[in-house]
C-alpha positions as CSV (number, residue, x, y, z in Angstrom):
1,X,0.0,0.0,0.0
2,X,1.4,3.6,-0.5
3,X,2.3,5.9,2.2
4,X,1.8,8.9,2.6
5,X,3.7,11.2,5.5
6,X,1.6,12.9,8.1
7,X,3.3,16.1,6.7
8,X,2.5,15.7,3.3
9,X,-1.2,15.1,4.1
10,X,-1.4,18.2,6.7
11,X,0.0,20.1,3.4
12,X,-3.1,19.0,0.8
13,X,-5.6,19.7,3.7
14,X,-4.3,23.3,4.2
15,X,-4.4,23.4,0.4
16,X,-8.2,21.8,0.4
17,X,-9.3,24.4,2.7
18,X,-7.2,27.2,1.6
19,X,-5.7,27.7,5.2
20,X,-2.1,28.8,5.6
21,X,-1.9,31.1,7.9
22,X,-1.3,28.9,10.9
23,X,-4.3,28.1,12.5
24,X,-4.9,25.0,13.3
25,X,-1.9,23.8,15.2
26,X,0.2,20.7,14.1
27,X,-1.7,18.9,17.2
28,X,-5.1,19.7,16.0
29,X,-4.4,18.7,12.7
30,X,-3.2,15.5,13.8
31,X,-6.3,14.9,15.5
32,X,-8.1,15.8,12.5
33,X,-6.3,12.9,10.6
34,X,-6.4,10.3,13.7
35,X,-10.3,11.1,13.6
36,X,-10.9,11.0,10.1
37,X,-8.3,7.8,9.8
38,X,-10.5,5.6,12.5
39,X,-14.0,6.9,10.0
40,X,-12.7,5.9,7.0
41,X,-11.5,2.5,8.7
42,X,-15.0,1.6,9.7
43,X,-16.2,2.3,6.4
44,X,-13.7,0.2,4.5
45,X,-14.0,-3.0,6.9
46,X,-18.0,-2.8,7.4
47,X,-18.3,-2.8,3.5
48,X,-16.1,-5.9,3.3
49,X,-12.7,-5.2,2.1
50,X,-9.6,-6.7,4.1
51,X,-7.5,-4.3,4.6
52,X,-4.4,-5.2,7.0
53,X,-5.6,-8.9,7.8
54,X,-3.8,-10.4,10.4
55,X,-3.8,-13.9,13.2
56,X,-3.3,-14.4,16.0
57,X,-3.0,-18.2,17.9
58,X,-4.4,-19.1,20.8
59,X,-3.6,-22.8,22.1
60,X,-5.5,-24.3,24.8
61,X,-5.1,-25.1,28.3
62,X,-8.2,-26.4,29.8
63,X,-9.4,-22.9,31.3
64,X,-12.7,-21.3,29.8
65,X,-11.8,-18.1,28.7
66,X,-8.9,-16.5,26.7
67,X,-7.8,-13.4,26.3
68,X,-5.6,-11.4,23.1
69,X,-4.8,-8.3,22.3
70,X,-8.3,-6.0,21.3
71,X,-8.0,-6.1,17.5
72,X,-10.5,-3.4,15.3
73,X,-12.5,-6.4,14.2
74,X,-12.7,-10.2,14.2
75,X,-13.3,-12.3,11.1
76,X,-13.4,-15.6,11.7
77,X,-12.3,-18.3,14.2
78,X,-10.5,-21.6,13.2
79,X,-9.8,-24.6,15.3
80,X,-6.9,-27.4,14.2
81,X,-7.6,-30.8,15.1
82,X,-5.0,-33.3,13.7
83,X,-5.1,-32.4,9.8
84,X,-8.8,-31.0,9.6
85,X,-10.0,-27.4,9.8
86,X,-13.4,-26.5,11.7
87,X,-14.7,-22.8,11.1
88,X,-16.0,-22.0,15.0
89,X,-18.7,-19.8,14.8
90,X,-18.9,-16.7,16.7
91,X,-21.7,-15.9,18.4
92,X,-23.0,-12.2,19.9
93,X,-24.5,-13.6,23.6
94,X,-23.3,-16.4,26.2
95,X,-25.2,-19.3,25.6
96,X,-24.2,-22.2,27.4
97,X,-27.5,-24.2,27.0
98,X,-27.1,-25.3,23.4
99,X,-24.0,-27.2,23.8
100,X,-22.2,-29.7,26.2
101,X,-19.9,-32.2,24.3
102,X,-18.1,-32.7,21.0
103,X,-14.8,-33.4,19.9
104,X,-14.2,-29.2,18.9
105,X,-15.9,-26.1,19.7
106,X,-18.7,-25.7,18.4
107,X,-19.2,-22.2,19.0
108,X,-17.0,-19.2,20.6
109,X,-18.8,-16.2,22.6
110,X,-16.5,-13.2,22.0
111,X,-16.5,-10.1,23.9
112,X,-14.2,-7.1,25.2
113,X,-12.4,-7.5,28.5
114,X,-13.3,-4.5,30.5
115,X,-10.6,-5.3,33.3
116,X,-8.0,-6.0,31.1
117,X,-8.8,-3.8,28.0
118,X,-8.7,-6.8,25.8
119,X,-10.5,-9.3,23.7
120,X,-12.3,-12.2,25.2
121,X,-13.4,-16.0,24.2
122,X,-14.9,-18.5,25.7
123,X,-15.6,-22.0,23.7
124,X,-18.5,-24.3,24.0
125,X,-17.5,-26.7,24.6
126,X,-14.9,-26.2,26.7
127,X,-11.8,-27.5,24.3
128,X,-9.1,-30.1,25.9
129,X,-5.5,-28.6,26.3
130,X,-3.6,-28.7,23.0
131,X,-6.4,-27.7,20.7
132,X,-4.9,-24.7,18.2
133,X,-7.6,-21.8,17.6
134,X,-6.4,-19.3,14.7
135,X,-7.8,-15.7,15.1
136,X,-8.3,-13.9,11.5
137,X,-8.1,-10.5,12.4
138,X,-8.1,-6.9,11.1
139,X,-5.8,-5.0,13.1
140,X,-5.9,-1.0,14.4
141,X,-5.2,1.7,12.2
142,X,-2.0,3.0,13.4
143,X,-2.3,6.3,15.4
144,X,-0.3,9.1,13.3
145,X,2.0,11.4,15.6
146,X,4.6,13.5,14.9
147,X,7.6,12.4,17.0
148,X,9.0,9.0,16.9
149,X,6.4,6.4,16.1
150,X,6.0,3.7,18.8
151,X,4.8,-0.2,18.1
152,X,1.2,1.1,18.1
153,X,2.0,4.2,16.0
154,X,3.5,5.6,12.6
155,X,4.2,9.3,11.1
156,X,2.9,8.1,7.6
157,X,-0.7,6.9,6.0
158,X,-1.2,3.7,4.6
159,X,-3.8,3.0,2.7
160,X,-4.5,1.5,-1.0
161,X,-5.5,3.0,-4.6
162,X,-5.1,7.1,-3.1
163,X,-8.1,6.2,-0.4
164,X,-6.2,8.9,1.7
165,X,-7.8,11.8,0.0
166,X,-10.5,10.9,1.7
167,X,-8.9,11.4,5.2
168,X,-7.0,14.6,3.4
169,X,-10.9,15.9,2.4
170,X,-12.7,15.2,6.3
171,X,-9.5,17.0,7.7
172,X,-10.0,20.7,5.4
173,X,-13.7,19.9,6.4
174,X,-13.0,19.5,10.0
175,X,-10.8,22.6,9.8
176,X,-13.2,24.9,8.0
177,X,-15.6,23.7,10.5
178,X,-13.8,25.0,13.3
179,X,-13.9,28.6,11.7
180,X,-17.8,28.2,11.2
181,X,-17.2,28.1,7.5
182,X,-18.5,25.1,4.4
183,X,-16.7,24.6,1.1
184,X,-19.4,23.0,-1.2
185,X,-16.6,21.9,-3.3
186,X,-15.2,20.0,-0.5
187,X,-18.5,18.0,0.0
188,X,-18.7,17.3,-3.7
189,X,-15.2,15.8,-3.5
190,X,-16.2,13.7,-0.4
191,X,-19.0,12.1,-2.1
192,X,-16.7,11.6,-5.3
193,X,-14.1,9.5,-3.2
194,X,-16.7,7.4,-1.0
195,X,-18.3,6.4,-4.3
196,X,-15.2,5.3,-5.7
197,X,-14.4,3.6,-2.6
198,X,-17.6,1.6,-2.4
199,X,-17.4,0.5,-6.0
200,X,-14.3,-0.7,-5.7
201,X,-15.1,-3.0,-2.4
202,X,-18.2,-3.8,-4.1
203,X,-15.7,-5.2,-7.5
204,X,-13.5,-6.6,-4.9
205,X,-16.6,-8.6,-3.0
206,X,-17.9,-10.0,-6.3
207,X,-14.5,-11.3,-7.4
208,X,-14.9,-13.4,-4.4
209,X,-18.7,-14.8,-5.0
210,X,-19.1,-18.0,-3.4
211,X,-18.8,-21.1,-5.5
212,X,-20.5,-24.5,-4.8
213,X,-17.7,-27.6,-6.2
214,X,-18.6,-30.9,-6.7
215,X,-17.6,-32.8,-4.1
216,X,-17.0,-36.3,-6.1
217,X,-14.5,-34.6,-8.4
218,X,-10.8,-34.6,-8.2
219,X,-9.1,-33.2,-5.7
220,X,-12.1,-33.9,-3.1
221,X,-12.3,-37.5,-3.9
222,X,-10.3,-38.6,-1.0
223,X,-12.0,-39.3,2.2
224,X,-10.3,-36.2,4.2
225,X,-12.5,-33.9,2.4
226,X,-15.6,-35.2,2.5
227,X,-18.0,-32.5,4.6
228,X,-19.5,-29.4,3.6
229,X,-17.2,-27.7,5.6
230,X,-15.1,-27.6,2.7
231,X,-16.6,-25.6,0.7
């Protein structure tokens, strides 16, 4: 993905809004970009594109409940028995009721850790120790500061195919806000770039239309593929 220093994009915002003459600060513009960063995040994830997909592992121990680092959004869970793959789904509420036994989980309750500040699961059933759960995430955006970046952090935008003139359009809007003034021409943009953005998730979703195979053909002949879970 290109990047795009926090400088540079503090530059086309002034130019945007045709604001040079100081006001706002560095700081504010940086929380301008933060802010507009974290919207435009939302809207590329909730429409369905994968931007900055991730895993983490989590190996059981017997206990009920484990914990990793809060990511921006889960995507799916995966448990690893032996050679086989089983797609644990991931439920919205604790419900114990439904399930008692099986081999692997058959569901995963996920939610956030307010003690700790991080991410939660608890299997049903409760899985053995030794069972390997992989976590397909989609990580933070990276907070943009202006000193030396830590793990969590970064001076430069990264995003694909010139999305960041979108974040570049919300921070002149934000700014002219803050002096009680619109720019039409500013909104127009907007719209221009969040309709360019949803058409191309939209192409990238249908690239990736489900398929159904035929489960008697070659390669899923062999007995270790049987199961709709395959498809």
């Amino acid at each position: 993905m290109a990047s795009t220093l926090y400088t540079e994009m503090i530059d086309r915002a002034k130019s945007a809004a045709d604001m040079h003459d100081g006001f706002p600060s560095t700081t504010t513009w940086l929380y301008f970009l933060n802010a507009e960063l974290r919207k435009l995040w939302v809207k590329i994830v909730r429409g369905g594109y994968p931007i900055t997909v991730n895993q983490e592992s989590i190996t059981s121990t017997g206990a009920s409940q484990y914990d990793i680092t809060e990511p921006f959004a889960v995507l799916s869970v995966v448990e690893i028995i032996g050679d086989r793959y089983y797609n644990v789904p991931i439920k919205p509420v604790w419900s114990t009721h439904r399930v008692t036994t099986g081999q692997h989980a058959k569901e995963v309750y996920v939610f956030p850790n307010v003690a700790t500040g991080e991410l939660s699961f608890r299997f049903y059933p409760t899985p053995p120790a030794g069972n390997v759960f992989l976590v397909n995430i989609i990580d933070k955006p990276k907070k943009i500061v202006s000193g030396t970046p830590s793990a969590n952090e970064s001076n430069s935008v990264q995003l694909p195919f010139g999305w960041e003139e979108r974040v570049v359009l919300g921070m002149a809007q934000r700014a002219l806000a803050a002096e009680e003034t619109v720019n039409p021409a500013i909104e127009r943009e907007i719209s221009a770039i969040e309709e360019q953005i949803d058409t191309h998730v939209h192409d990238y979703i249908m690239r990736q239309a489900n398929t159904v195979e035929n489960m008697n053909d070659a390669p899923y002949v062999y007995s270790d593929y049987r199961g709709w879970f395959y498809l």
